[in-house]
C-alpha positions as CSV (number, residue, x, y, z in Angstrom):
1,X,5.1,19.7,-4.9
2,X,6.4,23.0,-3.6
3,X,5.2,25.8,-1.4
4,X,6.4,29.5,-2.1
5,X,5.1,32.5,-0.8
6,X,3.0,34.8,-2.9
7,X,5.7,37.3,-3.0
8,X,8.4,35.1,-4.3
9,X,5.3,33.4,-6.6
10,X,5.2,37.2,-7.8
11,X,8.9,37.9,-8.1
12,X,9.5,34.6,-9.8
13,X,6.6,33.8,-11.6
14,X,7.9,33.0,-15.2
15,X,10.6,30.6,-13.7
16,X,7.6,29.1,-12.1
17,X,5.2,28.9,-15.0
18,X,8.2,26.8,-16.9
19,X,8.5,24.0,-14.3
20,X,4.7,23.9,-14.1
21,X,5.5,23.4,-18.1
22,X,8.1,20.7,-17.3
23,X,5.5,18.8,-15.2
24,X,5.7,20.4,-11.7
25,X,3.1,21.2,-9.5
26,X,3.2,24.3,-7.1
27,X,1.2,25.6,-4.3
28,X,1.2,29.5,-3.1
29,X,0.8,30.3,0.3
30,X,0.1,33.5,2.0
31,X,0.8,34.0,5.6
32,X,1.7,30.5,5.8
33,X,-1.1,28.5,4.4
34,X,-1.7,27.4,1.0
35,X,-4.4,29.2,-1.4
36,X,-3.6,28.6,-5.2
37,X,-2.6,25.7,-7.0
38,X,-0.1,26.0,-10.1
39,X,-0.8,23.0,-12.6
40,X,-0.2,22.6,-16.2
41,X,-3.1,22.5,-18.6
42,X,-4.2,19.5,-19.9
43,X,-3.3,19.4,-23.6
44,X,-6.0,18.2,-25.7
45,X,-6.1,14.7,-27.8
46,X,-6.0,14.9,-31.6
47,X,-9.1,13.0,-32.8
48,X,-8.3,9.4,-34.4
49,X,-8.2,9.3,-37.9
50,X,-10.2,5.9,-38.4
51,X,-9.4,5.5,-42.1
52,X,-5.8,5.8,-41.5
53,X,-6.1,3.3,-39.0
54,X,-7.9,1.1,-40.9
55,X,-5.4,1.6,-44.0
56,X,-2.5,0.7,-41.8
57,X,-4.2,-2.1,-40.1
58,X,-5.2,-4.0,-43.7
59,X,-1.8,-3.9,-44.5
60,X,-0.6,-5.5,-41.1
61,X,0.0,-9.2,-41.7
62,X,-2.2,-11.8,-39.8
63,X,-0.3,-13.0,-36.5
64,X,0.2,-16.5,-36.9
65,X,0.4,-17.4,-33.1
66,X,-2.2,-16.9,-30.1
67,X,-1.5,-13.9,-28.0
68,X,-0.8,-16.8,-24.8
69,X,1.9,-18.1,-27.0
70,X,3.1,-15.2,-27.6
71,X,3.1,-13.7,-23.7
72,X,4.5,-16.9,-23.0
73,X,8.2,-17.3,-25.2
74,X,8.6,-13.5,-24.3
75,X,8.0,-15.0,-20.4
76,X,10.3,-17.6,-21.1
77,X,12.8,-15.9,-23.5
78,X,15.8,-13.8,-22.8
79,X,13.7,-10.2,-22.6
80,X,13.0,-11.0,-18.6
């Protein structure tokens, strides 16, 4: 996280509102001390379709081994 002055925030503020973009978070200070917060906004989730789900799941063949055998020949295999 960064600090810039307010006056630089103001000069640069577009290059500042694409790294908040990117994933950055920046503090403004004036005099010295921080008082604002630049942080990207949450993007909201696109609701779950459950039929589609349920469609692509029925057509998902049944797993034929326990999930602990399966943990366990990835464990043992060449993957670690």
């Amino acid at each position: 996280m960064d600090i810039i002055n307010l006056a630089d925030a103001k000069a640069h503020l577009s290059e500042l509102v694409d790294r908040v973009e990117a994933g950055d978070s920046i503090d403004i200070a004036r005099r010295g001390k921080p008082v604002a917060r630049l942080t990207a906004v949450a993007k909201p989730r696109k609701p779950i379709d459950l039929a589609l789900l349920r469609s692509l799941t029925a057509t998902m063949p049944p797993q034929t081994r326990t999930a602990t055998d399966l943990v366990r020949s990835m464990r043992d295999g060449d993957r670690y």
